[in-house]
C-alpha positions as CSV (number, residue, x, y, z in Angstrom):
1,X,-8.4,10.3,-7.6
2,X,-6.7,13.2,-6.6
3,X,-7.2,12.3,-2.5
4,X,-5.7,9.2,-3.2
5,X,-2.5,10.4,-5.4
6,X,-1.9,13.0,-2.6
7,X,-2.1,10.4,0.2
8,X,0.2,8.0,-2.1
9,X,2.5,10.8,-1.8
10,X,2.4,11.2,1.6
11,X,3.0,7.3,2.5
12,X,5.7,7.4,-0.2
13,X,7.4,10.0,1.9
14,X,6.9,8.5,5.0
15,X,8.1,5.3,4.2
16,X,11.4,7.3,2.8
17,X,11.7,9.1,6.6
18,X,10.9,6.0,8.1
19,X,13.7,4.3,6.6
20,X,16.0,7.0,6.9
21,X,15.4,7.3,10.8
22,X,15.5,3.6,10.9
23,X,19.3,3.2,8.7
24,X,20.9,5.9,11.4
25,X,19.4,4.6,14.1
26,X,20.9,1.1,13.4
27,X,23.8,2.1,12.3
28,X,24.6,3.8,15.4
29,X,23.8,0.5,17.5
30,X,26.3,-1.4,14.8
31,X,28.4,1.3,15.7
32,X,28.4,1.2,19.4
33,X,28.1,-2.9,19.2
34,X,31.4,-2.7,16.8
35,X,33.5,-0.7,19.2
36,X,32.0,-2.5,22.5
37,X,33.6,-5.5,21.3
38,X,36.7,-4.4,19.6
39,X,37.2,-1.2,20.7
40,X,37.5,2.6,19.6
41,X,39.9,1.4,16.4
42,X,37.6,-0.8,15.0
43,X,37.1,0.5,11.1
44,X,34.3,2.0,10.7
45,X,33.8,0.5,7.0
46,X,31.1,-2.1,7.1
47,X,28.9,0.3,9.3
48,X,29.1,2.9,7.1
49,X,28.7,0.6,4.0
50,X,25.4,-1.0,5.3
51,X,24.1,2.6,6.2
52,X,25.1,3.4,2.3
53,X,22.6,0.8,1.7
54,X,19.9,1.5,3.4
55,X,19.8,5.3,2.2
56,X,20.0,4.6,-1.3
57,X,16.6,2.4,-0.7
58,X,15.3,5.7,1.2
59,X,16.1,7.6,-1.4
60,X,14.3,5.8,-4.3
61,X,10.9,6.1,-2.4
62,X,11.2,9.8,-1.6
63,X,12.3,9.8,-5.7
64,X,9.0,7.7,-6.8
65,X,7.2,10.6,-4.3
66,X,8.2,13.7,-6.3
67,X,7.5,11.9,-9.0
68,X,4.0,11.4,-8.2
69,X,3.5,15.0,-6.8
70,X,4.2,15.9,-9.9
71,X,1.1,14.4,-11.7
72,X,-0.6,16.6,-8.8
73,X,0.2,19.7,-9.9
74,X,1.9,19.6,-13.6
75,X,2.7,23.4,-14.0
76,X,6.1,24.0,-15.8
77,X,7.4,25.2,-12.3
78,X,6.5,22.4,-10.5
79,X,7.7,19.9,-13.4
80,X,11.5,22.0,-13.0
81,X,11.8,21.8,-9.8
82,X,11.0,18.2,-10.0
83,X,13.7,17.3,-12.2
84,X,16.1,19.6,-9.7
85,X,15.2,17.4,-7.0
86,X,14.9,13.9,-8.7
87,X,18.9,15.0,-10.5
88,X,20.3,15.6,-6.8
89,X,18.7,12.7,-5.1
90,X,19.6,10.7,-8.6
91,X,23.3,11.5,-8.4
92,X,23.4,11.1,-4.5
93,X,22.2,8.0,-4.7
94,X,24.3,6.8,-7.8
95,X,27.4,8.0,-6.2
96,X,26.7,6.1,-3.4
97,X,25.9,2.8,-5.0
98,X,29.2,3.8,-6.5
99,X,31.0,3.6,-3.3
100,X,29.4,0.7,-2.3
101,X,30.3,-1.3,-5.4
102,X,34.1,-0.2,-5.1
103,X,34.5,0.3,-1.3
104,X,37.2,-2.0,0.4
105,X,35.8,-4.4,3.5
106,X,38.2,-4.3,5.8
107,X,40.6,-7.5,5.9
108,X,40.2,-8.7,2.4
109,X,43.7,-8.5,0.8
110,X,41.6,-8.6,-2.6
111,X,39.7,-5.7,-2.2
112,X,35.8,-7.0,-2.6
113,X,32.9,-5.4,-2.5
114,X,30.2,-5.7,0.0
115,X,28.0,-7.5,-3.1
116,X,30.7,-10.0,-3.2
117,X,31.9,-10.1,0.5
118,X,28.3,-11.5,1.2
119,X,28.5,-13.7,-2.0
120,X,31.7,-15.5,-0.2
121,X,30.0,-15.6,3.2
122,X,27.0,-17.6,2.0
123,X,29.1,-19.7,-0.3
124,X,31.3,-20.6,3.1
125,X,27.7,-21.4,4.6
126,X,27.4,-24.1,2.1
C-alpha cells in the first residue's frame, strides 16, 4: 500500500510538471503566432489568460500530491508544512482564477470574461 501511495504521488507530480512545461511551452507558440500575424503590439491578454488556465489545473494536481504525501508520512512536521504548501499554492491559484474571472479580453467594450467571451463565441457558432 505504501509502494503504491508513493508512486501515486509521484504520477500526481508528474502530471502537474507535465502540465506546467506543456502551458509555457504553448503559450509561447500563441505568443510568437499572435505577434507573427499582427505584430509586436498585439495585447498580450488572451495568451496570458489561457496560460492562467492551464496553471491553475497544474496546480490542483501538484495540491492533491502533497496531499497524499502526507498520509505517507503523518508526523506533525510533515502535516505543517503541508498546510504551508497547500495555503500558497491555494491562494496562488485562487488569485489567479480571480484574474481570470475579472480580466478584460481585449476588444470587448463590455468588459467580459474569458468564461463568457467563449460563451458568446459558441453562441455565434449556432
Amino acid at each position: 500500500m505504501e509502494m503504491l501511495l508513493h508512486v501515486t504521488v509521484l504520477v500526481l507530480e508528474g502530471i502537474g510538471g507535465v502540465i506546467i512545461i506543456g502551458a509555457v511551452g504553448l503559450s509561447l507558440y500563441d505568443l510568437v503566432r499572435a505577434w507573427h500575424h499582427s505584430g509586436v503590439r498585439e495585447d498580450v491578454e488572451p495568451v496570458r489568460l489561457q496560460l492562467g488556465q492551464r496553471l491553475v489545473l497544474a496546480l490542483e494536481f501538484l495540491i492533491a500530491a502533497d496531499i497524499l504525501a502526507t498520509l505517507h508520512t503523518p508526523s506533525l512536521e510533515s502535516i505543517a508544512l503541508l498546510a504551508a504548501v497547500i495555503l500558497v499554492r491555494t491562494v496562488l491559484s485562487l488569485s489567479i482564477a480571480y484574474e481570470l474571472r475579472h480580466a478584460v479580453v481585449p476588444g470587448r467594450a463590455d468588459r467580459p470574461t474569458m468564461t463568457n467571451a467563449r460563451h458568446d463565441q459558441s453562441d455565434k457558432s449556432s
